[in-house]
C-alpha positions as CSV (number, residue, x, y, z in Angstrom):
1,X,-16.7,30.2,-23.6
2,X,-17.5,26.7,-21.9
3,X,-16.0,24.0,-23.7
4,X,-17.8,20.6,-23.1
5,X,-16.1,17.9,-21.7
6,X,-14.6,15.4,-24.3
7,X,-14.1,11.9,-23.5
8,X,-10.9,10.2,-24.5
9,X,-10.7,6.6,-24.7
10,X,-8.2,4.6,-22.4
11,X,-6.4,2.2,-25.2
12,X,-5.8,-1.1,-23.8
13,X,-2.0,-1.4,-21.7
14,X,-0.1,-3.2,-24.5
15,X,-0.9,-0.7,-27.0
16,X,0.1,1.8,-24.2
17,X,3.8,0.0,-23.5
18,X,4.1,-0.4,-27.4
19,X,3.4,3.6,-28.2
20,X,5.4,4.8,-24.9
21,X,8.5,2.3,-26.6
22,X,7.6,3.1,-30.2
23,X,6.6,7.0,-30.2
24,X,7.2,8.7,-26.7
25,X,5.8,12.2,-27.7
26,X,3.0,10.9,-29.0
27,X,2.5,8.9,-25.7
28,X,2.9,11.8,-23.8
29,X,0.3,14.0,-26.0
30,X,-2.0,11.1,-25.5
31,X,-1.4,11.1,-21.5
32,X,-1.9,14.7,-21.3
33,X,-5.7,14.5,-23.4
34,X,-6.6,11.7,-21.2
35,X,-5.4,13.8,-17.5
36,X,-7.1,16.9,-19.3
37,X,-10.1,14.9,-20.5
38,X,-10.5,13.6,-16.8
39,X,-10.0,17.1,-14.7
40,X,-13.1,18.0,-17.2
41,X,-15.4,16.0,-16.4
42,X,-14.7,16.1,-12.3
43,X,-17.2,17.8,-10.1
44,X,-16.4,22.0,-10.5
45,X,-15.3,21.7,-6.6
46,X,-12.1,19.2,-7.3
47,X,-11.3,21.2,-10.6
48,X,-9.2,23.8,-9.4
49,X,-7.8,21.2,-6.9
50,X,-6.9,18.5,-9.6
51,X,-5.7,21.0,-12.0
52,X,-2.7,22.3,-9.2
53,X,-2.1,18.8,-8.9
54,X,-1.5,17.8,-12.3
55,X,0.6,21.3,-12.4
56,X,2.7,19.9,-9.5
57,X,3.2,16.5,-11.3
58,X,3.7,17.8,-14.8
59,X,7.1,19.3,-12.9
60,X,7.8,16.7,-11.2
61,X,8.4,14.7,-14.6
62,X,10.1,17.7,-16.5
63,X,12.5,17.8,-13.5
64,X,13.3,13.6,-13.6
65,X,16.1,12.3,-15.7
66,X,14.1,9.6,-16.2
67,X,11.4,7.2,-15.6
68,X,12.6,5.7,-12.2
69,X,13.5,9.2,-10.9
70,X,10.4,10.0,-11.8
71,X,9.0,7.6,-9.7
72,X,11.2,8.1,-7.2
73,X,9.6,12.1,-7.2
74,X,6.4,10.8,-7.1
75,X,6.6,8.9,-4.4
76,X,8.5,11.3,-2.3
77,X,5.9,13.8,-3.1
78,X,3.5,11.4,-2.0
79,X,5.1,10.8,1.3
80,X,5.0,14.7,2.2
81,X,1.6,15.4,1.4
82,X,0.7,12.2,3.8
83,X,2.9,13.6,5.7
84,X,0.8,16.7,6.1
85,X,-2.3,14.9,6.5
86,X,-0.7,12.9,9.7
87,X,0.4,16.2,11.1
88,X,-3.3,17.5,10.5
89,X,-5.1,14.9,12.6
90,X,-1.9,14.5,15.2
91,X,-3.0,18.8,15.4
92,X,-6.6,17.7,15.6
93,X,-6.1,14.9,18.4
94,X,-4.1,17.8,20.4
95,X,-6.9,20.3,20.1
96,X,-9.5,17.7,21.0
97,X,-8.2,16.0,23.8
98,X,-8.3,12.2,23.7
99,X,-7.3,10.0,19.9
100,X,-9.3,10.9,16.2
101,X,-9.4,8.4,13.9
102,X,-10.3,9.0,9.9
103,X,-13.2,7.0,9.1
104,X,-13.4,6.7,5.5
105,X,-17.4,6.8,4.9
106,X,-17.5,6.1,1.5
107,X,-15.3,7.3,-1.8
108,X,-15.9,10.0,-4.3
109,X,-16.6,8.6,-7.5
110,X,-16.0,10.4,-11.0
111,X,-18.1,8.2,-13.4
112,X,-17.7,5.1,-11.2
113,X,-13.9,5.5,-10.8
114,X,-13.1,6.0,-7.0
115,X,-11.0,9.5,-6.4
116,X,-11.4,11.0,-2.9
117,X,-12.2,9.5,0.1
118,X,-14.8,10.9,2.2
119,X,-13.5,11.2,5.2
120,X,-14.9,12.0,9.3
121,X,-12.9,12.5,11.9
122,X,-14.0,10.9,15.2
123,X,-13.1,11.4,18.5
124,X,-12.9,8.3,21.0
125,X,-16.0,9.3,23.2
126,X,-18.4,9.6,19.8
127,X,-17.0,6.2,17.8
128,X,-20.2,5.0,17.1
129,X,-22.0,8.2,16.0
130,X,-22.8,9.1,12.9
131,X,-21.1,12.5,11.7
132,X,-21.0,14.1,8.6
133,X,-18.3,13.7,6.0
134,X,-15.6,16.4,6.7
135,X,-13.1,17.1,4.0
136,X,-9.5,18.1,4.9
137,X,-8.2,21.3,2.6
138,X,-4.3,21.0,1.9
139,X,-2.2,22.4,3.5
140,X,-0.9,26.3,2.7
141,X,2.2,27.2,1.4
């Protein structure tokens, strides 16, 4: 059975501080419909992507003892999975011979809101040749 995506309005930010203050389960219900309203309507190819994300998150903020560890989490997760990316083209400079930049070509959109870059990887000797968007798979566990 294929549900169709539902769209769940964004309420403005002071009515967001004043529910996340006032009621803070029903804050986090209303977070959740709004990630799970947004993973719905993304292309079928980030789905499975986003989804593992949010799962990684979602622990992430059970875990935290509160909102700046949270952060604090976040951010570190952040860090390793750039991290990883660094270590990918460092891998991909090696291989290559010679430096690879990421050119970011343009940026996935899911209705009009910017979520991916599209990324190429060039070498130095083909700088100012066009190349086809490449996207980087995370890393295995």
């Amino acid at each position: 059975m294929n549900k169709v995506p539902t769209t769940v309005e964004k309420p403005p930010f002071d009515e967001l501080v004043e529910l996340a203050r006032s009621d803070p389960d029903a804050f986090e219900a209303l977070r959740r419909k709004l990630v799970e309203s947004h993973i719905a309507r993304s292309p079928v190819d980030q789905k499975l992507k986003l989804q593992r994300m949010q799962f990684r998150i979602n622990g992430v903020l059970k875990r935290s003892s509160n909102p700046v560890h949270a952060c604090i989490l976040l951010q570190n997760m952040l860090a390793e999975n750039t991290g990883r990316m660094s270590d990918a083209l460092i891998g991909l400079q090696d291989g290559v011979g010679g430096w690879v930049s990421a050119v970011v070509d343009d940026m996935e959109k899911v209705e009009g809101v910017p979520v991916a870059p599209r990324l190429r990887l060039v070498h130095s000797d083909q700088r100012d040749q066009p190349e086809p968007p490449l996207t980087i798979p995370p890393a295995s566990r």
